[in-house]
N, C-alpha and C positions, 0 to 999 in steps of 0.2 A: 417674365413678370416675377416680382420676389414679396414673400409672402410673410409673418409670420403670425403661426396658427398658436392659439393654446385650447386646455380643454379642463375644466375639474369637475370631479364627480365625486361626490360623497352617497354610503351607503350606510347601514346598521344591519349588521350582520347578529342576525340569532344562535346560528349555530354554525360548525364550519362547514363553509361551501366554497365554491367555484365561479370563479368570474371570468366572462371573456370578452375582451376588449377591442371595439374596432374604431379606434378616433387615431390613427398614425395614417399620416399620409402613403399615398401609393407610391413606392418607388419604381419609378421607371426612365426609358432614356431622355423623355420630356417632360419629368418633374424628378427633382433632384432636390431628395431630405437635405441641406447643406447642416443642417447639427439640430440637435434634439434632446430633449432631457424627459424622461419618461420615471416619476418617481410616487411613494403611497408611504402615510400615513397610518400606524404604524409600516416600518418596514415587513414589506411581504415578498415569498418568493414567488418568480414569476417568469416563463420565459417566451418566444417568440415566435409563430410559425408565419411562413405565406401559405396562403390558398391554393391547392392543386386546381383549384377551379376558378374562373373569373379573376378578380384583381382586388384583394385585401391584403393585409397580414393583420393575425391575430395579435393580442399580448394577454398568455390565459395567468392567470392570480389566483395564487392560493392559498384560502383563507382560514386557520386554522382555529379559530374558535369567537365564539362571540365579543362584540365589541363595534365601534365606528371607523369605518375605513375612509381615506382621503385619499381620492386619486389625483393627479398633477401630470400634463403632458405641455410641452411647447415645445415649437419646432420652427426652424427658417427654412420655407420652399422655394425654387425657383422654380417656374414653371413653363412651359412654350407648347403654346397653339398656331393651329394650322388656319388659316385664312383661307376657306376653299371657293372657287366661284361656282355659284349655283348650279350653272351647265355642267358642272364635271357631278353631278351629285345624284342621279339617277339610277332607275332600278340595277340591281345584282340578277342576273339570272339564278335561278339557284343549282342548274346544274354547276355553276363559277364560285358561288358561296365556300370561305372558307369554313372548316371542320367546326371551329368554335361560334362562328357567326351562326348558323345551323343549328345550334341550343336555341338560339333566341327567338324563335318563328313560334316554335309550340305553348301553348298557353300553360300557365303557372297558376298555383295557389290564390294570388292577389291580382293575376292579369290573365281572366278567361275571355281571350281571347276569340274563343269558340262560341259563344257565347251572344259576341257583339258583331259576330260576321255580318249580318244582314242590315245592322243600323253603321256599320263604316262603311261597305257598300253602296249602299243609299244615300250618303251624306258625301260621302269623298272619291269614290270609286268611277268618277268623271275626269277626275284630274289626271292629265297624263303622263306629266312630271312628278319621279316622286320626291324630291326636295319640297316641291311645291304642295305636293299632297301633304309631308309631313307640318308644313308651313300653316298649312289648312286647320288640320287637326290640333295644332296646338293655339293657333287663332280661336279656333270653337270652344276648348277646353277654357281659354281666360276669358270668353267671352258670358259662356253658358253657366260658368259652374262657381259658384259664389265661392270668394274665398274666406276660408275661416269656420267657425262652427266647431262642433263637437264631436270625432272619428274617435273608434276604438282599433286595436289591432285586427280587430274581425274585420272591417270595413274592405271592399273590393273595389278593384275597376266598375263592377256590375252596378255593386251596390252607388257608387260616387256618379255614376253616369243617371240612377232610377232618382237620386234624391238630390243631385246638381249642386252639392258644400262639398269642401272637405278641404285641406290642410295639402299642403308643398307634398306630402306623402302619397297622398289621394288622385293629384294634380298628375304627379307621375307613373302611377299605376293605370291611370288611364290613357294615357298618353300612349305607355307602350302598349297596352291591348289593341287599340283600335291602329297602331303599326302591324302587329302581326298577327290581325284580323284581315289584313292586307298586304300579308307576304312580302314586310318589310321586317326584318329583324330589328328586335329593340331591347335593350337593358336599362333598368335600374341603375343609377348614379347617386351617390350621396357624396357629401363632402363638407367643406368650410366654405364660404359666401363672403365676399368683402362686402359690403355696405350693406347685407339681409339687416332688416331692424324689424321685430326684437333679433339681436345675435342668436345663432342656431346653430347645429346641425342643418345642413339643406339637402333637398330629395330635386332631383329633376330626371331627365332622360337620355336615351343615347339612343337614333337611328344609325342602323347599316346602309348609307348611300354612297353608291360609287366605291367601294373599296375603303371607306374611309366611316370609323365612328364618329357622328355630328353630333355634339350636343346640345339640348334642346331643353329650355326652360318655360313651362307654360304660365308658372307663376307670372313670369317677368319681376320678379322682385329686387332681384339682382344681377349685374352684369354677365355677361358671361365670359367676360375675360379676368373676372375676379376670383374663379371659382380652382379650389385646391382639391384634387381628387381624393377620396377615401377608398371606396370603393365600388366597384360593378358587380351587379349579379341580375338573377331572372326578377327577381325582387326583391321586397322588403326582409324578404324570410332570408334572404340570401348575404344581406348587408346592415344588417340590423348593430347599432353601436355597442349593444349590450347584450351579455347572453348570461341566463344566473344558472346556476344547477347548485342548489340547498337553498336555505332559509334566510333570501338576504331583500332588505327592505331600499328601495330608493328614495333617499333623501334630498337630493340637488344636484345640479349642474348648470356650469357655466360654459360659454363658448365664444369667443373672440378670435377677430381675423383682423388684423392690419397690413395696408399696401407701404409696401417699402420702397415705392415707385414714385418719385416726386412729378413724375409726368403721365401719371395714372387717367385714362383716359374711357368712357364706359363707350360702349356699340350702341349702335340703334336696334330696340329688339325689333323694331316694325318694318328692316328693312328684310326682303327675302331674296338676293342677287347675292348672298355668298354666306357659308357655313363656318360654324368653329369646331374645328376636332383637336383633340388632346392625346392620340396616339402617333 
């Protein structure tokens, strides 16, 4: 699937500080940046790392004194997902767990995990399939948990589960708690969404089944073969599009995604006989 993402973000900077930027798609061998223009208002220097950890790269900015900055990113992605059949999607032993999958079990900042042991238990810990389990969980999630409302960055899996609102961000923090409340590895996902309306940023999930990352939208907002990857991590704290360090103010931002796929075609999210992974 071929994509092309843009993203602007205007700030007002008080004094000079430090911006870091996570809206550049992931480059990997089944998504392929095909060209990109990555440019700011006034010119700034700025240069590029990847993540030793999880699946980002940075773009840090450096801002040298006060004044309004205009950021500008487009890019054309092609992307390719795996179509998996639900039988092959089953528990990992975890003595078989690979090294990195193995981060993702232990509970985080926004996904205590620990926490909601005894309510996933209770609620999903019948199912014996875990494709099917994680099918479950995200059923309950769009079923339970109204969407929309009013989240701060404080807000948790805990918190989204005690008060049943909360936003794509929310959606996802719970999602992967109540995975590795249940000895299913999960990460954080952000990205670009072909059809999310309003355009966004989108937050959803990624379980460890069968060897293979499935992603998982409880929103259902948007397809999931539309979705261009940004990045993975334990969570929010991990993938977050923007990081300030000095005195800088957020002004705006825009974000659009268009399919460049004349025969674009969306999945059933209610069907559960087969998975999509993006690795």
């Amino acid at each position: 699937m071929k994509f092309e993402v843009s993203a602007t973000v205007a700030y007002k900077a008080m004094s000079a500080s430090t911006l870091i930027l996570n809206i550049q798609p992931f480059r990997s061998l089944n998504q392929v940046v095909i060209e990109e223009t990555f440019e700011s208002d006034p010119q700034l220097k700025m240069r590029e790392l990847n993540s030793i950890s999880g699946e980002k790269r940075f773009k840090i900015i450096e801002i040298p004194g006060a004044g309004e900055v205009n950021i500008s990113y487009k890019a054309i992605v092609e992307n390719e997902f795996r179509i998996i059949p639900a039988e092959q999607l089953d528990d990992v032993p975890i003595s078989l767990m690979t090294a990195s999958a193995l981060t993702y079990l232990n509970p985080s900042r926004y996904c205590q995990s620990d926490r909601l042991y005894r309510f996933a238990y209770n609620k999903f810990g019948h199912i014996e399939h875990a494709y099917q389990k994680v099918m479950a969980i995200r059923d309950w999630i769009y079923t339970n948990v109204q969407y929309g409302g009013y989240t701060t960055a404080q807000t948790s899996a805990y918190d989204t589960i005690t008060e049943q609102i909360g936003v794509c961000r929310d959606f996802a923090h719970l999602g992967v708690a109540l995975c590795r409340a249940l000895t299913i590895p999960a990460r954080y996902f952000t990205g670009y969404a072909y059809q999310l309306n309003p355009p966004d940023f989108h937050a959803c999930f990624e379980a460890y089944l069968g060897g293979h990352w499935v992603v998982i939208d409880a929103t259902k907002l948007a397809p999931l073969n539309g979705l261009v990857k940004i990045a993975t991590g334990v969570d929010a704290v991990d993938t977050a599009f923007a990081s300030i360090f000095g005195n800088l103010q957020f002004v705006s931002m825009n974000v659009n995604t268009v399919s460049l796929n004349a025969d674009f075609e969306s999945p059933d999210f209610d069907t559960s006989s087969q998975g999509y992974s993006y690795i």
